[in-house]
Every structure is written in structure tokens, then in C-alpha cells.
C-alpha positions as CSV (number, residue, x, y, z in Angstrom):
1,X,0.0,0.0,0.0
2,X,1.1,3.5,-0.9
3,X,1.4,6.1,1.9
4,X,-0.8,9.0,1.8
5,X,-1.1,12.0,3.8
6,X,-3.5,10.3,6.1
7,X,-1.8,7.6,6.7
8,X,1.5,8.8,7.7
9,X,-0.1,11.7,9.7
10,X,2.4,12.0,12.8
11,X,3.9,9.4,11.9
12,X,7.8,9.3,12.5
13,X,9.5,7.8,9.7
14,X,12.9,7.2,9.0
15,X,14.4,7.9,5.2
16,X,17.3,5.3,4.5
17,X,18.5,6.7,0.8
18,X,20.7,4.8,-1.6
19,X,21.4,3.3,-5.0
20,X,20.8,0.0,-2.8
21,X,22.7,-2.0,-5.7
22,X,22.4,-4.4,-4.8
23,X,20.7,-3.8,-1.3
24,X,22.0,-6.6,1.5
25,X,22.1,-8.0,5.1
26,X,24.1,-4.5,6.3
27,X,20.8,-2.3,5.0
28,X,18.5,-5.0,7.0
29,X,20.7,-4.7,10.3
30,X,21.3,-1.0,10.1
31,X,17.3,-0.1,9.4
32,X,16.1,-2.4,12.2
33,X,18.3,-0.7,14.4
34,X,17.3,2.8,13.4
35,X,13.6,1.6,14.0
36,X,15.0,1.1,17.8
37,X,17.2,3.6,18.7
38,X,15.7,6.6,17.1
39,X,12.0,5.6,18.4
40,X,10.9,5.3,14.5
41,X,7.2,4.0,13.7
42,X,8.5,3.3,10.1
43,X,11.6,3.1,7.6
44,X,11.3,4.2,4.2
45,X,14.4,2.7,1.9
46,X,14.2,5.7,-1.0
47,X,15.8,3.7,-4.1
48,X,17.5,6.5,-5.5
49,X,18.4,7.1,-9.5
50,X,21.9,6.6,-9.3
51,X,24.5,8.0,-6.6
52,X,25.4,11.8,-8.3
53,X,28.9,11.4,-6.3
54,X,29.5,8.1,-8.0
55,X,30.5,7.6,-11.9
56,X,29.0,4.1,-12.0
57,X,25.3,3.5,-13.3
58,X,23.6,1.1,-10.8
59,X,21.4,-1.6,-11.8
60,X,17.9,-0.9,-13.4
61,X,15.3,0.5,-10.8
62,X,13.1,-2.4,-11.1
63,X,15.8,-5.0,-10.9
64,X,17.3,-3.2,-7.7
65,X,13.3,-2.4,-6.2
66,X,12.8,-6.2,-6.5
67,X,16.4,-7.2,-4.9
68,X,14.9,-4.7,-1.8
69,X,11.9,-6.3,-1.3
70,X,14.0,-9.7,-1.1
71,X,16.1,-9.0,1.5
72,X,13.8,-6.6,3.6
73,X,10.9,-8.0,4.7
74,X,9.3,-6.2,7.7
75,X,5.9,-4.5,8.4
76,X,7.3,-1.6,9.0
77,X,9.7,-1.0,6.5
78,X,8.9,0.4,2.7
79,X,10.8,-0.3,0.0
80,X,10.1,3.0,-2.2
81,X,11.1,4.1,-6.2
82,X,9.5,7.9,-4.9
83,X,12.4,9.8,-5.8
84,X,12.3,8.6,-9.7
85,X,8.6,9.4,-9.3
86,X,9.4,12.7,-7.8
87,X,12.0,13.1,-10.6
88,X,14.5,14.9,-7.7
89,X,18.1,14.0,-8.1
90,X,19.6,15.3,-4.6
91,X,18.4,14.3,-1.4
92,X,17.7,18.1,-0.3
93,X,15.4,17.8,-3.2
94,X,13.8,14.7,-2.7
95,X,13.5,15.9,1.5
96,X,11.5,19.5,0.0
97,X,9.2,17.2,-2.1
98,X,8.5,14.6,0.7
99,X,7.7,17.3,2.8
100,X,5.0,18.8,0.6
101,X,3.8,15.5,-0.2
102,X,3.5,14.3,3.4
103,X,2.9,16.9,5.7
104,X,1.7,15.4,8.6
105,X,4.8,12.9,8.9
106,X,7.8,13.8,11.1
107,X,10.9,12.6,9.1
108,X,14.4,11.6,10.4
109,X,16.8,11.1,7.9
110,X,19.1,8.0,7.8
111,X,22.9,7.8,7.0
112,X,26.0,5.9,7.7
113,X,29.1,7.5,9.5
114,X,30.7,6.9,6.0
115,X,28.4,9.3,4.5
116,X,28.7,11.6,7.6
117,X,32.6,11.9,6.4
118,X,31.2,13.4,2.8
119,X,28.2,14.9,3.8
120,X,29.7,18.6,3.1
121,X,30.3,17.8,-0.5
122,X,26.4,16.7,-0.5
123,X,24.8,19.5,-2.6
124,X,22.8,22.0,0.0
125,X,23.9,19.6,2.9
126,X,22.9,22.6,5.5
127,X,19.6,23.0,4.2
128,X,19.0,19.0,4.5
129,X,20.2,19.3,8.2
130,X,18.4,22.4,8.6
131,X,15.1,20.5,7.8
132,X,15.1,17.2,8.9
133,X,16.8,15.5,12.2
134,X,19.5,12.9,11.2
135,X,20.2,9.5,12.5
136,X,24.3,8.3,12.0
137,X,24.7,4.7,11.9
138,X,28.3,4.0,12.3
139,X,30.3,0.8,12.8
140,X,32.8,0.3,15.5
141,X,35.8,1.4,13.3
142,X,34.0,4.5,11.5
143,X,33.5,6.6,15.0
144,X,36.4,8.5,14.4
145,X,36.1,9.6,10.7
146,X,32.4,10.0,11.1
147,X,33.1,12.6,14.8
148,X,35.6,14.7,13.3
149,X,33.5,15.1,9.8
150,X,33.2,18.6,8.8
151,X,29.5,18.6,9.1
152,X,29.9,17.5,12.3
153,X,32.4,19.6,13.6
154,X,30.2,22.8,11.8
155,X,26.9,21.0,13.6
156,X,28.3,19.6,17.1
157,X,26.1,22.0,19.3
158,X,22.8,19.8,17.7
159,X,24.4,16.8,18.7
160,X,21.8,14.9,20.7
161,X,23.9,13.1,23.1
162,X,23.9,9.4,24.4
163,X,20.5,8.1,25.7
164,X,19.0,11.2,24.0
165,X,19.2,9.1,20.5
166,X,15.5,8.2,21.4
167,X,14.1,11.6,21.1
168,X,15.9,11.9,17.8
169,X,12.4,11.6,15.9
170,X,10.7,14.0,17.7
171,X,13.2,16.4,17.8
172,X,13.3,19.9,15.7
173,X,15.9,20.6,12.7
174,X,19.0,21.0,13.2
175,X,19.6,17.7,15.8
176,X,21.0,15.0,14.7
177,X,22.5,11.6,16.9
178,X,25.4,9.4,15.6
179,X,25.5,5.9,17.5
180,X,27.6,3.4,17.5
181,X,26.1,-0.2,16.3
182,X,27.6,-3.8,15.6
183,X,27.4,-4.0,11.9
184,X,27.5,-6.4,9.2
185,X,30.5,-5.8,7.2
186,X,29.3,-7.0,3.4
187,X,29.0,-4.2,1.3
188,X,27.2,-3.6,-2.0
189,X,31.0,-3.5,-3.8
190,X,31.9,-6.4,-2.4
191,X,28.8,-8.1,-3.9
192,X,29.6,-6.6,-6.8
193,X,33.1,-7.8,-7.2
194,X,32.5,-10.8,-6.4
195,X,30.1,-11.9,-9.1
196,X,26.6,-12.1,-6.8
197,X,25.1,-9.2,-8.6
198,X,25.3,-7.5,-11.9
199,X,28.6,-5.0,-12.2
């Protein structure tokens, strides 16, 4: 089923973007524990176009959509093509859209502490935290990289700290929480690499 403004009216619902190709076991683990920490009544995965910082095409939508819905199976979790139907290409974009769209939801958008590390090249990265809360997913090893980011340095007095990860989802722009979670460490390159999905 398709959410609609009533149905996602104060809802709080996590945005997990990404080329997701292919999507895997790391994207299950890091969504469920989104839905826990940050208090989340739903996750969203937004199957983007393609990755405008990466040179590589990703799979076709459907083929990628269909991989989702494969490894993802949870109630609360939607696997979502939106941003092709929105025809945005930057998540500040998509964010401004979603928020017209839905305006009754509250939305927390997801990242790793990878992305964290970049997320100043991200094009209008201040308005994206200006609007929504954000939720940093890191493994043990990325704490570092993803603490002393520049966004995070720029954003530190928003940082919501320790046990106040739970309130993330209710919280006003600009907050944003960055814990620290046991992760799977497949990635979607390694996949790729090693023959298990198309390259």
C-alpha cells in the first residue's frame, strides 16, 4: 500500500537513501536498528536514480526495487522508487518534495558514518540538516572519521547526546545523533566484485 497524507499523519518515519545495488544483510541490520534507537514507527528505503557522487550506473530500478523487497521484509519498512517518481536528483530535493507530499509525517533522515565523512560535498547539505533530524549509523571502526567530519564539527552544538538518541524523531531541525552499532561488514561493492550481482 502507498502512503498517503492520512496515513503517515504523525507518523515518525525514518528515510534510508541509496542506490541499494544491490541492497543486502548490512541495509536490514542498520534499518532495524534505526527503527530502535531513534523511536521510529517506520523506515522508508528511497531507491534513488543513481549515486550523483558516484560515476558508475547502478542496476535498473526495477531490478534493484525487487532485490529490496528480497532482502527486507518487515511491516514496518517500505521499499520506495519515490524519488524517480518525484523526478529529484539530490536528497535536499527529494526531503523538499517529501515534505509537501506528506505533511503530517515527522521525518528523520538515515545515514551511515561513511556518509557523515562526505556529507559537506552533499549539494545544500545545510539545508538537509536544517530541515530534517539525522540519524548516523556508524560501525565500531568508523567513529572517528564520522566525529571529526566537517558537518559534524560545523553541527556539534545539535548533537543529541547518548540516551537522547531516542528523542531523535521527535526532535526539531537542526539535531542530529550518531551511534555506535555492531554492523554487518558486506557491502554492496563487495557483492559486486564478487560476481553475486550485476557490475
Amino acid at each position: 500500500m502507498h502512503p498517503t497524507t492520512q496515513t503517515t499523519r504523525g507518523r515518525r518515519i525514518g528515510l534510508l537513501g541509496g542506490s541499494f545495488d544491490p541492497a543486502h544483510q548490512g541495509h536490514v541490520h542498520i534499518t532495524l536498528e534505526a527503527l530502535k534507537r531513534f523511536h521510529l514507527d517506520e523506515v522508508w528505503w528511497l531507491v534513488s536514480t543513481g549515486n550523483p557522487l558516484k560515476k558508475r550506473r547502478p542496476a535498473p530500478m526495477d531490478v534493484r526495487i525487487e532485490r529490496a523487497k528480497d532482502v527486507m521484509r518487515h511491516p514496518r519498512v517500505h521499499i520506495s522508487s519515490i524519488e524517480s517518481e518525484l523526478n529529484t536528483r539530490y536528497t535536499a530535493g527529494t526531503l523538499r518534495a517529501l515534505r509537501h507530499k506528506f505533511p503530517l509525517a515527522r521525518f528523520t533522515w538515515l545515514m551511515g558514518a561513511d556518509n557523515l565523512a562526505q556529507f559537506h560535498l552533499w549539494k545544500d547539505w545545510k539545508k538537509i540538516i536544517e530541515t530534517v533530524p539525522i540519524g548516523v549509523l556508524a560501525r565500531p571502526g568508523e567513529r572517528i572519521d564520522g566525529r571529526t567530519a566537517p558537518a559534524a564539527q560545523i553541527y556539534r552544538h545539535a548533537l543529541l547526546k547518548g540516551r537522547q538518541s531516542r528523542i531523535l524523531s521527535y526532535a526539531d531541525a537542526p539535531a542530529w545523533a550518531f551511534v555506535n552499532v555492531p554492523m554487518h561488514d558486506i557491502s554492496s561493492t563487495e557483492l559486486r566484485a564478487r560476481g553475486d550481482w550485476p557490475s
